[in-house]
N, C-alpha and C positions, 0 to 999 in steps of 0.2 A: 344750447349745450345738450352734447347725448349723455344719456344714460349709458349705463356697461352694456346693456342688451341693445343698446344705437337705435330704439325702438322708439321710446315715447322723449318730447323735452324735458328736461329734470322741471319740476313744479317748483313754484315758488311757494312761500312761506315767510310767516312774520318776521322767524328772527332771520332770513337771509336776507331781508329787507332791513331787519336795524342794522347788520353788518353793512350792507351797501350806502346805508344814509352816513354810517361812522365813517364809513372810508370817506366820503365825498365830502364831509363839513372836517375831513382829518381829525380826528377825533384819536387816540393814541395817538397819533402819529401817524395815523395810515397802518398801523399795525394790528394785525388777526393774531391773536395769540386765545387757543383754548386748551384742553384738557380732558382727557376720560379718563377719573378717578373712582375706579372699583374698587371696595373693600375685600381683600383678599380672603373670605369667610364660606368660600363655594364657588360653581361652574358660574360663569357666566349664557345666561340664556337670552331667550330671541327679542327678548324688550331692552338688554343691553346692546343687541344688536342696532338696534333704530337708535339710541344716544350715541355709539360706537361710530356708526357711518355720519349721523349728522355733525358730530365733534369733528372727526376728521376730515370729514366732505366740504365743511366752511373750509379749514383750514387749508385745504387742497384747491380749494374755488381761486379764494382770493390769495394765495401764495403765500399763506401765513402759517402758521406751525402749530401741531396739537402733541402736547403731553401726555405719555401715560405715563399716568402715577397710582400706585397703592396707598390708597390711605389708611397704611396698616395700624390703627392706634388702638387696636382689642386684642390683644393675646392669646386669651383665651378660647376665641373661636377661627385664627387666623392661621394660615400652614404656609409653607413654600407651594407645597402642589399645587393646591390654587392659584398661587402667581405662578406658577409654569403654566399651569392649563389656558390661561386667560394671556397671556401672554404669544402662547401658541393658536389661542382662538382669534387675535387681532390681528394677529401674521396672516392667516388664514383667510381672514374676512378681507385683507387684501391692503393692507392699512400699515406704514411703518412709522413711527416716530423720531424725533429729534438726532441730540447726539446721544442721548442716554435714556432707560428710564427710570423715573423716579419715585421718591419712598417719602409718605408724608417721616416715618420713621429717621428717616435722614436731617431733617429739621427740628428733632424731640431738643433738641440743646434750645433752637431759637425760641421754638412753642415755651420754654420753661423761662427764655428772658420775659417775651409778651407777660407772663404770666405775674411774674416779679414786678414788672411795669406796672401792671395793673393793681397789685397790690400799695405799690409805692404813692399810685394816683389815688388811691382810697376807693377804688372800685370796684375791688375783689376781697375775698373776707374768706379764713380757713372756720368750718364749720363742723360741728360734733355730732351734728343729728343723723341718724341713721337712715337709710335709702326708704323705711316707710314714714317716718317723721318726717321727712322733707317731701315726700308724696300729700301726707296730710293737712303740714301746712303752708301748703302749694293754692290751696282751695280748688276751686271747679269754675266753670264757666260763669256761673252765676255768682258767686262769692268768691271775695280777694280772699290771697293768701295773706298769711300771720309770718310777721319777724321771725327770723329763727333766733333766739335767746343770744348766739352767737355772733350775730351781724355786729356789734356796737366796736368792737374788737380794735383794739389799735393797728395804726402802721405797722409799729417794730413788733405788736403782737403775733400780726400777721404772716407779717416775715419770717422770725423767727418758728415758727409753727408748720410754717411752708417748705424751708430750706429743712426740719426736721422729718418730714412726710418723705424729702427727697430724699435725705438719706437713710432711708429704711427702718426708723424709730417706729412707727406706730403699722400694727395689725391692720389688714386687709377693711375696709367698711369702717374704721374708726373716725375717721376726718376726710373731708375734701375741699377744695376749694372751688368757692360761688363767686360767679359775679353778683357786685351790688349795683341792681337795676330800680326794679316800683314789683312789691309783690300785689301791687293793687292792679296794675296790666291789664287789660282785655286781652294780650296775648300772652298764654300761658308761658311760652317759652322764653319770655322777657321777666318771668317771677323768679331771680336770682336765679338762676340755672347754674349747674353743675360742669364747673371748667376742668377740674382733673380728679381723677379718684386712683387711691391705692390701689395695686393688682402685685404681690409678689409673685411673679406668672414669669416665665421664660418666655420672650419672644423672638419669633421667628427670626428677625435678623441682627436684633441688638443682643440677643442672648439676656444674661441677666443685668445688665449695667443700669437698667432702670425697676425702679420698684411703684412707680408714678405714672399714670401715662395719663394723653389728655383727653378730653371727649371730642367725638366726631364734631360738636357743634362746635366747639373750639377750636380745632385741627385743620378744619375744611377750608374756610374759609381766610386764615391766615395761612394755610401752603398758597393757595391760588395766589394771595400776596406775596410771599416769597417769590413763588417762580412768575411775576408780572406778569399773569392770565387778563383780559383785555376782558373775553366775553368768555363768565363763568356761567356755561348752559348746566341749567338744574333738571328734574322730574316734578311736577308740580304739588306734591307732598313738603316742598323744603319752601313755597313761597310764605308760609308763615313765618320760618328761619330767617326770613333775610334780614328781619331787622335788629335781631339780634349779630347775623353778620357785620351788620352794616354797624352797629351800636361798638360791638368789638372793636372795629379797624377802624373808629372812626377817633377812639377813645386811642388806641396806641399813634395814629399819623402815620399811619401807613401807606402804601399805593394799594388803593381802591377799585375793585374789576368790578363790571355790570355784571349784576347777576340778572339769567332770565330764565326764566321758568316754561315748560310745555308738558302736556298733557301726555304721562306714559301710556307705554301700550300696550291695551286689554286684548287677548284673544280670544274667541270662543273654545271654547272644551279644553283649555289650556289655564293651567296657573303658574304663574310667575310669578313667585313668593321662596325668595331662597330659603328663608326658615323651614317652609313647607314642603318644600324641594328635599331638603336634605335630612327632613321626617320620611319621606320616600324611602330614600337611602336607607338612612339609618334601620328601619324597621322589616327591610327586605321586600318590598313592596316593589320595584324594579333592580335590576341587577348591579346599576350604579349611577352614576353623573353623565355616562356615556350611555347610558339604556337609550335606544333607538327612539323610545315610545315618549324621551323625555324633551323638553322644550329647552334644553341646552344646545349650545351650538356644539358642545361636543357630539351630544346624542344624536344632533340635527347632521352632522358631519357624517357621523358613519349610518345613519339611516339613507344617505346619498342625496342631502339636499348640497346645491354646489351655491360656492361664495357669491356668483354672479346673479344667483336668482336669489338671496335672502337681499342681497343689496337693492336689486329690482323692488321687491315687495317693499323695504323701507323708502325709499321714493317715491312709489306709487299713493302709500299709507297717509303718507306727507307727517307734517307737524301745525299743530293747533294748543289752542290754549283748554278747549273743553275734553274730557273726557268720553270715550267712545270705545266701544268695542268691535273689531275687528275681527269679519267672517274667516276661519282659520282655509275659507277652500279659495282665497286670493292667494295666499302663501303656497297653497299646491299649486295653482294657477300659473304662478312666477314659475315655479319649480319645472312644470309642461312646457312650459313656453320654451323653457333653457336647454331640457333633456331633448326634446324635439330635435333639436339644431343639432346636437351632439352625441349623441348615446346609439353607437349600433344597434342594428336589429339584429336577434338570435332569438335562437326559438328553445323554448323550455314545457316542460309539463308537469305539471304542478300535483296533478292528480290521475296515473296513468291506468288507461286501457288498455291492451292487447289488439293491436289491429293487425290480422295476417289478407296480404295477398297472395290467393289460390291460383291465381295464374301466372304471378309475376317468376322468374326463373329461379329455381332453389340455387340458395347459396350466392348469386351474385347482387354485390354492391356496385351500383352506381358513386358518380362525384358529381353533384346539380350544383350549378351557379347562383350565386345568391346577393343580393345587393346590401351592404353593409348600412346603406343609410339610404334610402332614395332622393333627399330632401339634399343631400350632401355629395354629388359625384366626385367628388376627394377622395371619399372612403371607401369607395374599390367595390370589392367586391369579394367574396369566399367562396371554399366548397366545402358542401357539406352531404355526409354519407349517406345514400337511400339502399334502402334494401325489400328483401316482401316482407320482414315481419317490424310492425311501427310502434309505438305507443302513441296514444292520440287523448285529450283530455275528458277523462270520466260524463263530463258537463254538455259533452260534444254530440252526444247519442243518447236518442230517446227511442223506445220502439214504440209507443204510443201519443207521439207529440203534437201537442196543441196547432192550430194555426200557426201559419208564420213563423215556423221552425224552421230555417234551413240551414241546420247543420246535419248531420246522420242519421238515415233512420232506415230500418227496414225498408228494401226497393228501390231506394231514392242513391243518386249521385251528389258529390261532393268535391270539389275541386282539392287537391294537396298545396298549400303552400310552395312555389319553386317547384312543384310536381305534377302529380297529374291528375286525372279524372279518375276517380273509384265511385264502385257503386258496392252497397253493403247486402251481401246476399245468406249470411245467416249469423244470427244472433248463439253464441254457448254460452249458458248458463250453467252453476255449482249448483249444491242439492239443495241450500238454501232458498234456487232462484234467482240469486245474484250473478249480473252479465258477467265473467270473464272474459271474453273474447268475440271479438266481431271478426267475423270470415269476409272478406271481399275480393273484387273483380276489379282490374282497371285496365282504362282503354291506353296503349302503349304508344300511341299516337299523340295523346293529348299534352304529350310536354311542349313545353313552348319553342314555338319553330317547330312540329308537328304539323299534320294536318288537319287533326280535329285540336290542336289548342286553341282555335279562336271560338269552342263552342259556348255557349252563354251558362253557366251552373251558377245560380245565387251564392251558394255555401261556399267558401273556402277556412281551412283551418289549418294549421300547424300542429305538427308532429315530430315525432324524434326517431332514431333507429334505432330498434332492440338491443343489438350486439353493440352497436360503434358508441352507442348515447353513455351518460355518464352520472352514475348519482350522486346527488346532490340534496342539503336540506336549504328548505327556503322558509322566510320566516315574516308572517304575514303580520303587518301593525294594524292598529285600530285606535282609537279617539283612548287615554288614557281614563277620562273622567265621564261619568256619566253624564252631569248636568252641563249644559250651553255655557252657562258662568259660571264656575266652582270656587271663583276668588267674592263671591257675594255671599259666601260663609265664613266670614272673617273669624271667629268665634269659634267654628268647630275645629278641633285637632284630630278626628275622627275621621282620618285620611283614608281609611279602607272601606268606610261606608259610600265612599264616594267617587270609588275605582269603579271601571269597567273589568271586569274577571276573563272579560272576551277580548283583552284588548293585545293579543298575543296568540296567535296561533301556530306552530310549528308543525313544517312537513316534510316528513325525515324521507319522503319513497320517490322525490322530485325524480324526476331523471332533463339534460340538458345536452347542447349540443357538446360536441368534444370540444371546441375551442373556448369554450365559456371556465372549463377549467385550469386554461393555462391565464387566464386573468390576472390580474394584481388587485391586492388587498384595497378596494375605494374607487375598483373599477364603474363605469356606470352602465348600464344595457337600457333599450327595450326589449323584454321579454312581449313578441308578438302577440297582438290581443288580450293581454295581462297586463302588463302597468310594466312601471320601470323599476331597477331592480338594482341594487348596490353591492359588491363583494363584500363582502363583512369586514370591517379593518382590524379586527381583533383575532377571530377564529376562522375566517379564512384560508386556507391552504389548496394545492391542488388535490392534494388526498382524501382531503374533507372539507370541501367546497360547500362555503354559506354563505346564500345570498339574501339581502332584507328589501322587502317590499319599500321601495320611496316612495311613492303614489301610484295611483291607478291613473288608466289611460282615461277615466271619463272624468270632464272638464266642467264643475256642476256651478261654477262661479262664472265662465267665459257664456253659459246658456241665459243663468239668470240676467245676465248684464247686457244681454243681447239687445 
């Protein structure tokens, strides 16, 4: 089977392999039923992306069906916007669901039968100890925890106490209700854990009809039982969870999903820590959940990375059970491979010189052919305006250049991009000493289909035309975090200590071809010799054309892997 890019064969992997054993001993029934359940509490970014594609990508393999659902059971950090964004980001990533999607929210009526159940079974118990008493006597790893004073508590004690919390009797932190497990556990989360806690909180889509809600370890794993989820894929932080899942559904008789666990995914110089993510935000540290620089798929979207090369990268990444960190220049890698195939070439200038030709004839503009994609003869071909006075990149021109320069220099010739041969015959500099202007000669023969264009020149470079070019601000990213792994400071909330201050550059004096501003907002380019380049989806316009760096044209993962 091809991947999106028809490039390499999709890889195999453990859980595609327990799907293929369940199919073949019929195990459901032969049925694939999964789920991608986000907590609607922030963007969804690029390690959601790899649970995203592998939930739905089973479920697409073997003809079987994936859920999204909100597991919205926190009110207090949960919004609509988020379920828009994430919503709009799975659309995007190329991925549609069912007949509906779903709200663990929509189940709060059954989650409070389970809950009653439990209590009736003598498994659950309403408690009075406060969120640090019950921290306390939880114990540690090493030493069990202590009864809560309040465990011994009758049925109808229970009941009655519970059905009281429901109907909005008691203050916020006053009581919750615990399962009664072993506080003596080797696994903490099996020491009475915390099934539902007061919140008099407005939520998102129930409004105020509840004053109760239930905890995520509660929630989870009884929606997947409501909606008959077959293979509940985890992130492997929750395989300690599972036996409290399992302990749950097993204690109400419920249908029971495999849970299985894999290894999220670590980036270098990236953190995926929504909490930490939206200390960014929060603190003005980037401009939002869409900041270009951020490892949301939002951010990732309008920085011009496209659906088919983050899908590529989660394929390639594969799934495993250990923990690893993944070099962030395979994900530009993906990115190059895709933009290659697709993204016109146009020429831009990032940092403009003044180049006049002395000989070329005052006042007239040429129209030179230009190939839209070479790689692609679909996409035709353009014209684009020359004249004698150019702009050409600051970077372009040395008068005293090292070896192995060949681009501009004093005396020496340079081929034009789609143009012609020039030779640079004097340098003007300001009072400073700072170049403004390069004066040159070009041979009028040398355009292609002349008779000197098949001369040999090393150099060739791109340029724009004075008059017809068009300004433009272009907006250069860089690694947001200083250190390789910034998620191995679990500990510190001292998020600006640990920013790049360089990791943003803007350049308000670009100048670009004329067509590059009749563009649409999420357009994609190569900008010649510079890297590939995004319309800005936000501030964008032809008036005020901005474009953002997606990546550079050099390939530093495709060398080392050579």
């Amino acid at each position: 089977m091809k991947n999106e890019n028809n490039s390499d064969l999709i890889t195999s992997n453990f859980i595609r392999e327990i799907v293929k054993q369940d199919i073949a001993s019929n195990k459901w029934e032969g049925r694939v039923f999964t789920r991608f359940p986000p907590e609607p509490n922030g963007f969804l970014h690029i390690g959601h992306a790899k649970s995203i594609c592998l939930n739905f990508g089973l479920a697409t393999e073997f003809g079987g069906t994936c859920n999204l659902r909100f597991d919205d059971t926190n009110p207090i950090k949960e919004d609509d916007i988020y379920v828009q964004s994430m919503i709009e980001d799975v659309r995007w990533l190329g991925f549609e669901w069912g007949d509906k999607i779903h709200y663990t929210s929509e189940y709060f009526d059954q989650l409070c039968d389970f809950a009653m159940s439990l209590i009736k079974g003598g498994s659950a118990y309403v408690d009075d100890l406060n969120a640090n008493e019950i921290r306390e006597y939880r114990g540690t790893l090493t030493k069990a925890g202590i009864d809560s004073p309040f465990r011994g508590r009758s049925v109808a004690e229970n009941l009655g106490l519970f059905v009281r919390m429901k109907n909005g009797e008691f203050p916020d932190g006053t009581k919750v209700l615990r399962a009664k497990i072993d506080m003596a556990s080797a696994n903490l989360n099996m020491r009475d854990p915390v099934l539902y806690r007061i919140l008099n909180t407005h939520h998102h889509r129930t409004g105020d009809t509840w004053c109760i809600y239930p905890m995520y370890d509660f929630a989870h794993g009884q929606s997947d039982s409501i909606e008959k989820i077959t293979h509940s894929i985890c992130t492997l932080e929750f395989e300690d969870h599972r036996p409290l899942y399992d302990w749950i559904i097993d204690k109400l008789g419920i249908h029971h999903p495999q849970q299985i666990e894999f290894a999220r995914l670590n980036l270098a110089h990236t953190l995926l820590s929504k909490r930490k993510l939206s200390g960014l935000v929060d603190e003005g540290h980037v401009s939002g959940w869409d900041d270009p620089r951020m490892p949301t798929i939002a951010g990732m979207r309008r920085r011009g990375y496209t659906p088919e090369s983050i899908r590529d990268f989660c394929e390639r990444i594969g799934v495993a059970k250990a923990n690893s960190t993944v070099e962030i220049a395979l994900l530009e890698h993906c990115l190059r491979e895709d933009l290659n195939k697709k993204a016109l070439r146009m020429m831009a200038v990032l940092r403009p010189l003044k180049l006049t030709i002395t000989n070329y004839p005052e006042g007239q503009v040429e129209e030179l052919n230009a190939d839209n994609n070479p790689g692609d003869p679909a996409s035709g071909t353009r014209a684009i305006p020359f004249s004698g006075e150019l702009y050409i990149e600051q970077e372009d021109f040395m008068e005293d250049p090292p070896k192995k320069f060949f681009r501009l220099t004093p005396g020496k010739e340079v081929r034009l991009k789609h143009a012609y041969i020039i030779k640079c015959e004097d340098v003007v500099k300001d009072s400073n000493g700072n170049v403004t202007e390069l004066r040159c000669t070009y041979d009028p023969d040398s355009k292609t289909g002349g008779p000197t264009a098949s001369r040999k020149i090393k150099g060739t470079l791109h340029w724009v035309s004075v008059r017809q070019s068009k300004k433009a601000e272009v907006r250069i990213f860089k690694h947001l975090f200083l250190n390789e792994n910034p998620a191995d400071d679990k500990e510190s909330t001292d998020l600006k200590s640990a920013l790049n201050t360089k990791s943003l550059e803007i350049l308000k004096e670009c100048r670009v071809e004329p067509a590059l501003v009749e563009s649409k907002p999420g357009d994609r380019f190569q900008f010649l010799r510079m890297g590939y380049f995004c319309s800005d989806l936000k501030d964008f316009t032809p008036s005020t054309p901005v474009f953002n760096l997606a990546v550079t044209l050099r390939d530093t993962w495709a060398k080392i892997n050579k």
